[in-house]
C-alpha positions in Angstrom: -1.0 -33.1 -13.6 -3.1 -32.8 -16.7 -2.1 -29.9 -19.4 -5.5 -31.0 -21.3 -6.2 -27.6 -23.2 -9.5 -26.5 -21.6 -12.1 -23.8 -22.7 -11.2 -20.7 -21.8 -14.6 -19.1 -21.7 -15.5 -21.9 -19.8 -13.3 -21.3 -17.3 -14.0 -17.5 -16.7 -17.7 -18.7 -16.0 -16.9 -21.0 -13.1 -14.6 -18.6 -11.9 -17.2 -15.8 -11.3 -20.1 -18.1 -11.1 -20.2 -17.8 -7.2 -19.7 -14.0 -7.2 -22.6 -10.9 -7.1 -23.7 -10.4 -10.4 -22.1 -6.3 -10.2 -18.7 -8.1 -9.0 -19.0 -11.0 -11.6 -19.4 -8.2 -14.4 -16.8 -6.5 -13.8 -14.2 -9.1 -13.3 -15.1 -10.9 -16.5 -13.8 -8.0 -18.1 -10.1 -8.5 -16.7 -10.1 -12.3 -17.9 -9.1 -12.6 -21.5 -7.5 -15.9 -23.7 -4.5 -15.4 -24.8 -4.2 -14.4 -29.0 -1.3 -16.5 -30.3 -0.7 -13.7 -32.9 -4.5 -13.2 -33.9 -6.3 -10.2 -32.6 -5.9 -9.0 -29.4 -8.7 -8.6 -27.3 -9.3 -5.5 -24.9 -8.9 -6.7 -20.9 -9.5 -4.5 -17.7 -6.5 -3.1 -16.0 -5.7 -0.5 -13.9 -8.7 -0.6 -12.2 -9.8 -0.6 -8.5 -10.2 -3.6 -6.8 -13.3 -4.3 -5.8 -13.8 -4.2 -1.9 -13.9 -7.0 0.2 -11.7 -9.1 -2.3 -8.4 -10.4 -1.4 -6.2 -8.9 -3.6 -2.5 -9.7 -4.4 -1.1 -5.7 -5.1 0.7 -3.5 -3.1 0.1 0.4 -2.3 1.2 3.2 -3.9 4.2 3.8 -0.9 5.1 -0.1 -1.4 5.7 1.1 -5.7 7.6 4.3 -4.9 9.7 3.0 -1.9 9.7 -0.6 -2.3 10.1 -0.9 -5.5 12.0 2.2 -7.7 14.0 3.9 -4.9 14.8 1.3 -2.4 18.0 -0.4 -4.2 19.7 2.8 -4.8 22.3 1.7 -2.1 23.4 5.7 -1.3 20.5 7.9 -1.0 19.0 7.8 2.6 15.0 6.2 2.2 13.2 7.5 5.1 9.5 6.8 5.5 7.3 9.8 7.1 4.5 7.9 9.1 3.9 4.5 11.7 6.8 2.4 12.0 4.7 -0.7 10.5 5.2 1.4 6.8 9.1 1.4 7.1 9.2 -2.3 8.1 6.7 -3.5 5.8 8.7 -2.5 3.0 12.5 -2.8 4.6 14.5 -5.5 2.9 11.5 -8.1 1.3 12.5 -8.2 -1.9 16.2 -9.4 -1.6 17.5 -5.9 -3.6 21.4 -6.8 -3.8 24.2 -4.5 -4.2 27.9 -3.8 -4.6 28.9 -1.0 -1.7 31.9 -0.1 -3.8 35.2 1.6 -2.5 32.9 4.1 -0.7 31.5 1.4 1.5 28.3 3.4 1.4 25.2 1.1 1.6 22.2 2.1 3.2 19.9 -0.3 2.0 20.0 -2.8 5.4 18.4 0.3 7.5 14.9 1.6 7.8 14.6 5.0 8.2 11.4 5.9 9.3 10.0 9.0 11.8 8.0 6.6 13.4 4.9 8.6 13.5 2.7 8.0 16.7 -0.8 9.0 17.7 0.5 12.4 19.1 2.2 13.3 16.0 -1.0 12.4 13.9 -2.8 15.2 15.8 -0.6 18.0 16.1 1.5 17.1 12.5 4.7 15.5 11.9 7.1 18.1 10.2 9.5 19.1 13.0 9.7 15.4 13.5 10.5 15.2 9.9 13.0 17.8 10.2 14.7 16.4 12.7 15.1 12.8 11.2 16.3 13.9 8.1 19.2 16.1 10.1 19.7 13.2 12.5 20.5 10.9 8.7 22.6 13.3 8.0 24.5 13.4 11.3 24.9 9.8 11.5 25.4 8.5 7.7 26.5 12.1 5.5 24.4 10.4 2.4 24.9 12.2 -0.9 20.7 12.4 -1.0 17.8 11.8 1.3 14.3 10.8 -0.3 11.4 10.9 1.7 8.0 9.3 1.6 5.0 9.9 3.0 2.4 7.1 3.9 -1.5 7.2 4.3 -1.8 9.3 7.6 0.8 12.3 6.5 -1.6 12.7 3.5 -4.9 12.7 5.5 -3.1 15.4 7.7 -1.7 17.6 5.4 1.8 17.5 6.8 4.0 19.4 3.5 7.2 17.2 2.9 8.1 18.8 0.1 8.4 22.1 2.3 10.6 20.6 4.9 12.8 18.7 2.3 13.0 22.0 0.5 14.4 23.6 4.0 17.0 21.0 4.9 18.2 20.6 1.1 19.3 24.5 1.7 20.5 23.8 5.3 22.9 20.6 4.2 23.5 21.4 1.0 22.9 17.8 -0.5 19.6 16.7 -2.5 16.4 16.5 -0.5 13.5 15.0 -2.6 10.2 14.3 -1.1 7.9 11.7 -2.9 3.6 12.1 -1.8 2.9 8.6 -2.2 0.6 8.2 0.4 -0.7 4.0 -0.2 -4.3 5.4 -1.0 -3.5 7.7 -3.9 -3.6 5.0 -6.8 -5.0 1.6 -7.4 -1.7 0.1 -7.1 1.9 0.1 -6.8 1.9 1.5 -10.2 1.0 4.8 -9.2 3.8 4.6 -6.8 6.3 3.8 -9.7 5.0 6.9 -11.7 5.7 9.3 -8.7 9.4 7.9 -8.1 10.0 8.6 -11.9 8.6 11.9 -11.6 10.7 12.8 -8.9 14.1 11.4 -9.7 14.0 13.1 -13.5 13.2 16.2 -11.3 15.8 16.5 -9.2 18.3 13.8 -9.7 18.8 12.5 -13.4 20.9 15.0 -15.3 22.3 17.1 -12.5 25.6 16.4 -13.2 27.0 17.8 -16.6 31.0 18.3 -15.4 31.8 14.3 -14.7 33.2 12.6 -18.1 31.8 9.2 -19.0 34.5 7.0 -20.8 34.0 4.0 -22.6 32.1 3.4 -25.4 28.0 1.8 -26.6 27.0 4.0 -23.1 23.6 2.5 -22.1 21.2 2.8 -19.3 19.0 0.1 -18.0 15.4 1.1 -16.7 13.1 -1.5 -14.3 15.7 -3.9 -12.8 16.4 -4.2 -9.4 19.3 -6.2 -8.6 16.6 -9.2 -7.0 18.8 -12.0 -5.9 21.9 -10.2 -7.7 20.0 -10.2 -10.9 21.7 -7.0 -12.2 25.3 -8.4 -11.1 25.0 -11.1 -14.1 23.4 -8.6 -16.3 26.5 -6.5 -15.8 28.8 -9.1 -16.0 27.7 -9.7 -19.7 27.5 -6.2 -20.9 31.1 -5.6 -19.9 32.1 -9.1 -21.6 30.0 -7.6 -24.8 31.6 -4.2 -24.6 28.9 -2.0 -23.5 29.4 1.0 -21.1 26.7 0.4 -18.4 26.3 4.2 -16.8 23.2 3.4 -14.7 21.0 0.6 -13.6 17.7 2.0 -12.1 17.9 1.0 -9.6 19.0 -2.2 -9.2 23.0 -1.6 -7.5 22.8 1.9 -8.6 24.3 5.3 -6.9 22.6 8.9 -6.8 25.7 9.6 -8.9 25.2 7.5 -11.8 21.3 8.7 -12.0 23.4 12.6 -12.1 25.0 11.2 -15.2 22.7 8.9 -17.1 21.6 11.6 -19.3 24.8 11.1 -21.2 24.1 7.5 -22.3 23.5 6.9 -25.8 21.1 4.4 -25.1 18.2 3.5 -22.6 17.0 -0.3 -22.3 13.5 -1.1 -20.6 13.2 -4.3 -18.6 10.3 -3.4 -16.5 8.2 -1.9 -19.1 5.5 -0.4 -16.1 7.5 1.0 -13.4 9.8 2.6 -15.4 8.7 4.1 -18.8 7.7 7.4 -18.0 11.5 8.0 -17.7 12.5 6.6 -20.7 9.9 8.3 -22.4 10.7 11.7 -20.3 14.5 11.2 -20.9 14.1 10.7 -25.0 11.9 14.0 -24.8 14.4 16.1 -22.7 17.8 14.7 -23.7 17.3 13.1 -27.2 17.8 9.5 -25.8 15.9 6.6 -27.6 14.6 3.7 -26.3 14.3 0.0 -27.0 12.8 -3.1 -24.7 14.5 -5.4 -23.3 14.6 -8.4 -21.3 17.1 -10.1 -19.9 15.1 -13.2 -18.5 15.6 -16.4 -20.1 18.6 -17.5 -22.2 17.4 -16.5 -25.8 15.8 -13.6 -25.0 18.8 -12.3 -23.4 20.8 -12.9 -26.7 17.8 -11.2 -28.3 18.2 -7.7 -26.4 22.1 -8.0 -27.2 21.7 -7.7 -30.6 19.1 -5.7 -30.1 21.3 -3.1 -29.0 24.2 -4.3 -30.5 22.2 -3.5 -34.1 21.8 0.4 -33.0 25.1 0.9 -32.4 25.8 -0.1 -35.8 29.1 -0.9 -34.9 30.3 -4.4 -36.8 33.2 -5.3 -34.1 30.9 -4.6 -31.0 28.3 -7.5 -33.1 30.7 -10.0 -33.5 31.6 -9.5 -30.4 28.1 -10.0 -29.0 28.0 -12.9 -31.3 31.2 -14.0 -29.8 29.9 -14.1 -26.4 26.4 -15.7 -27.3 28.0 -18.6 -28.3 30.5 -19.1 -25.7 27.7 -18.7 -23.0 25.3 -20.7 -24.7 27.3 -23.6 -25.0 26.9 -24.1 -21.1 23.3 -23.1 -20.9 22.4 -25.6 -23.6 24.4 -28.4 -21.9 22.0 -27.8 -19.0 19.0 -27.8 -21.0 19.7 -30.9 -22.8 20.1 -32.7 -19.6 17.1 -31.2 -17.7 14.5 -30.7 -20.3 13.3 -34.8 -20.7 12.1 -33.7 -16.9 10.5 -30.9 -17.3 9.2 -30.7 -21.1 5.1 -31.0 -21.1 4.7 -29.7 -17.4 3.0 -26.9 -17.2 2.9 -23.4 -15.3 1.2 -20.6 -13.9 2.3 -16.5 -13.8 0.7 -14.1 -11.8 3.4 -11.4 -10.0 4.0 -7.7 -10.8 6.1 -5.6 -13.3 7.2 -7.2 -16.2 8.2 -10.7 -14.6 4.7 -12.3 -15.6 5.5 -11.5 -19.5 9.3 -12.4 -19.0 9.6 -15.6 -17.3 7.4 -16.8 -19.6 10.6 -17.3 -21.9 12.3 -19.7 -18.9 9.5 -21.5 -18.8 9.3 -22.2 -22.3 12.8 -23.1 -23.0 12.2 -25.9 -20.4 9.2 -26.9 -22.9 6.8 -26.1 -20.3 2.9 -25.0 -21.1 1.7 -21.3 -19.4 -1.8 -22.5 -18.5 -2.3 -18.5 -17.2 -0.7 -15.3 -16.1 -1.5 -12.0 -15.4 -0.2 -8.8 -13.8 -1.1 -7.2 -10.5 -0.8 -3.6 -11.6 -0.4 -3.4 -14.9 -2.1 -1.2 -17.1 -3.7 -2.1 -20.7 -0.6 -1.8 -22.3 1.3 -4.0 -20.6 -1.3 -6.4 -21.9 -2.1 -5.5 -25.2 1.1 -3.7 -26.3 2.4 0.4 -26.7 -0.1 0.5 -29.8 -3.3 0.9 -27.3 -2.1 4.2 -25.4 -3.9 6.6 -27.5 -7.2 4.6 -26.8 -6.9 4.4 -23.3 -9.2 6.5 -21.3 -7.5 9.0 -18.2 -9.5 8.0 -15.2 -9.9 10.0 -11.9 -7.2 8.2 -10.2 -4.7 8.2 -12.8 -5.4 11.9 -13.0 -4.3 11.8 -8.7 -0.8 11.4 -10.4 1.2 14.4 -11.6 2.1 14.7 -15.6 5.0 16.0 -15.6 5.9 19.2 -18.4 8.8 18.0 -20.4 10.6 19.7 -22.9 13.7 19.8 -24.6 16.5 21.3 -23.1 17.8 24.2 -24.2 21.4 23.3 -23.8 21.6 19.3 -24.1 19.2 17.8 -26.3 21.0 16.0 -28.8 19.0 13.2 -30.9 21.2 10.3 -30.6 20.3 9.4 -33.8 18.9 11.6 -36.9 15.1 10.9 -38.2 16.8 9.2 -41.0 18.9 6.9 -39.1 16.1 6.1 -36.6 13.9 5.1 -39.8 16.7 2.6 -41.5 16.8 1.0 -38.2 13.2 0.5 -37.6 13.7 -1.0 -41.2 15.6 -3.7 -40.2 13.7 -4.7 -36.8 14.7 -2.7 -34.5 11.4 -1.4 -32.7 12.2 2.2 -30.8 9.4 2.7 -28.0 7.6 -0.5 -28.5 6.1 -3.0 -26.5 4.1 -6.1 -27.9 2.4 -7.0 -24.3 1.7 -10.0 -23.0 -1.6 -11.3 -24.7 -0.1 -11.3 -28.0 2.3 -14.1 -27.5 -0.2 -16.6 -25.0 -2.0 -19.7 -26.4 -5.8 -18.9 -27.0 -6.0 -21.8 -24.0 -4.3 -19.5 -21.9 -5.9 -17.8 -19.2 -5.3 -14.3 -18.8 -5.7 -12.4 -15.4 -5.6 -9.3 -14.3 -5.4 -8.3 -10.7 -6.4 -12.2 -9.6 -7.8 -12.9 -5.9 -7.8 -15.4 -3.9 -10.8 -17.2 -4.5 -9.8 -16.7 -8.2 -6.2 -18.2 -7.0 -7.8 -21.4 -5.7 -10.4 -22.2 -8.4 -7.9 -21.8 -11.2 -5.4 -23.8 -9.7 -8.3 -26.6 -8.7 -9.3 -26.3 -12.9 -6.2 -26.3 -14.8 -3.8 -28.2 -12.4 -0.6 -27.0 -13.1 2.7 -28.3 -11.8 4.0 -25.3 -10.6 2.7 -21.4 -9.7 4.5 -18.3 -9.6 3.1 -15.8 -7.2 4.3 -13.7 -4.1 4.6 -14.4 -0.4 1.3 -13.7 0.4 -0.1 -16.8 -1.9 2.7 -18.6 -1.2 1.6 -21.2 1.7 -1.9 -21.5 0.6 -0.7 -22.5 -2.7 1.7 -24.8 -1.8 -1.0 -26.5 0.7 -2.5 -27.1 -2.0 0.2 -29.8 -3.2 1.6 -27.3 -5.7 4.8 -25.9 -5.6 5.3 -21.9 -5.2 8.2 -20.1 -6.8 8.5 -16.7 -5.4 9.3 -14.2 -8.5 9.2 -10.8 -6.0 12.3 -11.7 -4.0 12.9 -15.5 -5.0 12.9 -16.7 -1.5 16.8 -18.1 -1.3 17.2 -18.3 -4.8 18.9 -16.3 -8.2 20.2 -14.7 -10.0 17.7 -15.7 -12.5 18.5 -13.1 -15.2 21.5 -13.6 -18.4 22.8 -16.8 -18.9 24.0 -18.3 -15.7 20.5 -16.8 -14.0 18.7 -19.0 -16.8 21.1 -22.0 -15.3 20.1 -21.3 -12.0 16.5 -21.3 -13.1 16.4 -24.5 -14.9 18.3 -26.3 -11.8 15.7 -24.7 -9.6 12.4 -25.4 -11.7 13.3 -29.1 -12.2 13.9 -29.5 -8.7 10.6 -28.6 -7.4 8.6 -29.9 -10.6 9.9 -33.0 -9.9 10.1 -33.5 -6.5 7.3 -36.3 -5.0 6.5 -34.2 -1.5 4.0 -32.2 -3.3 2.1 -35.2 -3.9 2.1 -36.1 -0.2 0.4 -32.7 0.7 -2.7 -32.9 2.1 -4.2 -29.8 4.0 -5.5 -30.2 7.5 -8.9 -30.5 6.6 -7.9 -33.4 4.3 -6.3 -35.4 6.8 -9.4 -37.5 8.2 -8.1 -37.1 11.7 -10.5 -36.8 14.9 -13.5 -34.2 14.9 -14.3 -32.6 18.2 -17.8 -31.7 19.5 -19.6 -30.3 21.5 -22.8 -29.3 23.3 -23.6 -26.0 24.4 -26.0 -25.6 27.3 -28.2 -22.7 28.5 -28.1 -22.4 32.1 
């Protein structure tokens, strides 16, 4: 398939040629070329999607449950509404975990109260009540979370009354989350509530346990997909790090108690889980530095990224140490799969950060990004940290509490002083920043926000690529197209794609289905040239 650079501007015209001329306006404005270290041009995000359009994002409840809370393997997840909420999001995106000497693991249940059309009319709370106690009887978790899906907010049921009740009757932590699918434009909103809630009631509620080890660090956005967070923990603890709390990726309700005491918070997922770096920095004193742990080089990048603000010359060498052993094995790979793979070329359109970080992969395989794009991110996520004061508070961001943080009284402790911070933004490190996508993209990249269907097709039809990254629901349209689909929400069968063995995995993976010749034998139905049937219809 051709990587030809084409004309970008060109291509947003065909691709909104067929649409109204309102809908046509307004998606022009979420398609931007990439910058290549020029100036960065302002795209549309966070936006509603427009009605009618087949969209690839999920709902707010899908960003709160699916997403931040579900991998916490021992806090109880139970979804207040219709059974179809609870299954829809039960087990799709492959969230791993370690049950520990506890054996506590809670993720392979769905909890829901399965709400019916009775329960809609006269209210759901004593049915709320009753599941949360019947958890409780049955499984004794050390926290129950509960969410509540489009119907419990159109009929006022109060969770946060009920979980307030049974918190006092059990006497473990009962958090209730009002992220009802219809309250943002996305998942995003979803992500901001979880964060909201877990600082509330969870992070920091534990000053009497004693950390040991040394380098403490938390890591923020990553989710244990495919065991992800198993290989990032495998090479922290080879480093020398003390990993306290992954959220929430093979994480416990008692390492969120305690992550206040790290010294340290790393951000995968810049969108779904800022607002708790930045809540944590404000309350506690803890900076914070992003990360990414996708892709070979960039995951010896955010080593020495943290290895620098420790300041700490044997934990450096060490990292240093253990960049070089690991890298001898990935680069062996490389070398043998990259005269298959170099000058193919690849498309990026998922959630969270993935879009922006496998982007690295890709690239160390010398393959072209022809276009990506987020489904829920916000203009930041695009155009870097530097935009937030510019960006305008909108009705539905403003259906999301902002929560009042302030120092506390007792245990904020800057990590670092003023003066320290400053010599180590002197020497590279960057505290609270993120450079975006667009920044780093060819100016023959496309750039997509919240891309549909039709978009989807016509893209794929222009710039041919050799392989697209999506989600399941694009999957088998995609790939009847004669172009494979690699699944970056749950990875289908595949992973760990993250550290240095993930990026193994990865390259083994990539040049399998770039290479393999049954794409080229794919012809849709309609392509086949088979029989027609007709028919004559007669009025008697």
């Amino acid at each position: 398939m051709s990587t030809k650079p084409l004309n970008t501007e060109e291509i947003k015209k065909e691709l909104i040629a067929k649409m109204p001329t309102k809908v046509a306006r307004k998606r022009a404005k979420a398609m931007v070329p990439g910058a290549e270290g020029g100036d960065i041009p302002e795209i549309q995000a966070n936006v509603r999607t427009i009605p009618g359009i087949i969209t690839q994002r999920g709902c707010t409840y899908a960003g709160c449950k699916g997403v931040v809370l579900g991998p916490s393997r021992d806090i109880v997840n139970l979804t207040h509404g219709p059974i179809g909420c609870g299954f829809y999001s039960w087990l799709t995106r492959r969230n791993q975990t370690d049950a520990g000497p506890d054996g506590e693991n809670f993720i392979p249940y769905s909890f829901s109260t399965d709400m019916t059309e009775h329960d809609i009319v006269f209210g759901g709370m004593k049915k709320l009540a009753a599941a949360i106690q019947e958890a409780y009887d049955n499984f004794h978790p050390r926290s129950i979370s509960i969410f509540s899906t489009c119907p419990v907010g159109l009929i006022g049921d109060d969770i946060h009354a009920v979980a307030r009740q049974m918190q006092e009757k059990l006497g473990i932590t009962v958090f209730a989350n009002s992220c009802e699918g219809y309250k943002g434009v996305s998942q995003s909103a979803g992500h901001h509530i979880a964060n909201n809630q877990i600082m509330k009631h969870i992070i920091g509620t534990d000053d009497d346990t004693p950390v040991e080890g040394k380098f403490k660090v938390n890591i923020l956005g990553e989710y244990n997909i495919g065991g992800d967070a198993f290989e990032i923990e495998r090479i922290l603890e080879k480093c020398g790090f003390t990993l306290i709390a992954t959220f929430s990726g093979n994480s416990t309700v008692d390492s969120f108690r305690i992550a206040h005491k790290a010294d340290l918070n790393t951000v995968m997922c810049h969108r779904s889980l800022n607002y708790v770096a930045e809540m944590m920095e404000t309350k506690f004193g803890i900076p914070w530095v992003k990360v990414n742990f996708i892709g070979a080089e960039a995951t010896a990048k955010s080593l020495r990224r943290m290895a620098a603000y420790f300041e700490d010359q044997e934990l450096m060498d060490r990292v240093e140490k253990v960049i070089a052993e690991e890298m001898l094995e990935v680069q062996a790979v490389v070398d043998g799969i990259r005269p298959r793979t170099e000058g193919k070329s690849a498309m990026i359109f998922v959630g969270g950060s993935r879009a922006h970080h496998y982007q690295e992969l890709f690239g160390e395989l010398g393959m072209k990004i022809l276009g990506a794009g987020y489904e829920f991110a916000h203009r930041d996520d695009y155009e870097g940290r530097h935009v937030l004061p510019n960006i305008k508070v909108d009705a539905d961001s403003r259906n999301i509490e902002e929560l009042e943080i302030d120092p506390d009284p007792t245990r904020y402790s800057p990590r670092k002083s003023a003066e320290e911070m400053k010599k180590l933004e002197e020497c590279g490190l960057d505290f609270k920043g993120y450079e975006g996508m667009i920044g780093g993209m060819s100016k023959d990249a496309m750039i997509i926000d919240d891309i549909n269907h039709y978009e989807t097709e016509k893209i794929i039809e222009i710039m041919k690529p050799d392989i697209f990254c999506a989600g399941i629901k694009e999957k088998y349209i995609i790939q009847k197209m004669g172009v494979p689909l690699k699944q970056l929400h749950n990875y289908d069968i595949g992973g760990p794609y993250a550290g240095f063995k993930g990026a193994i995995n990865w390259y083994h993976d990539i040049d399998r289905m770039v290479n393999t010749k049954v794409w080229d034998l794919m012809k849709a139905p309609w392509q086949q040239g088979g029989p027609e049937l007709e028919a004559s219809y007669v009025a008697s």
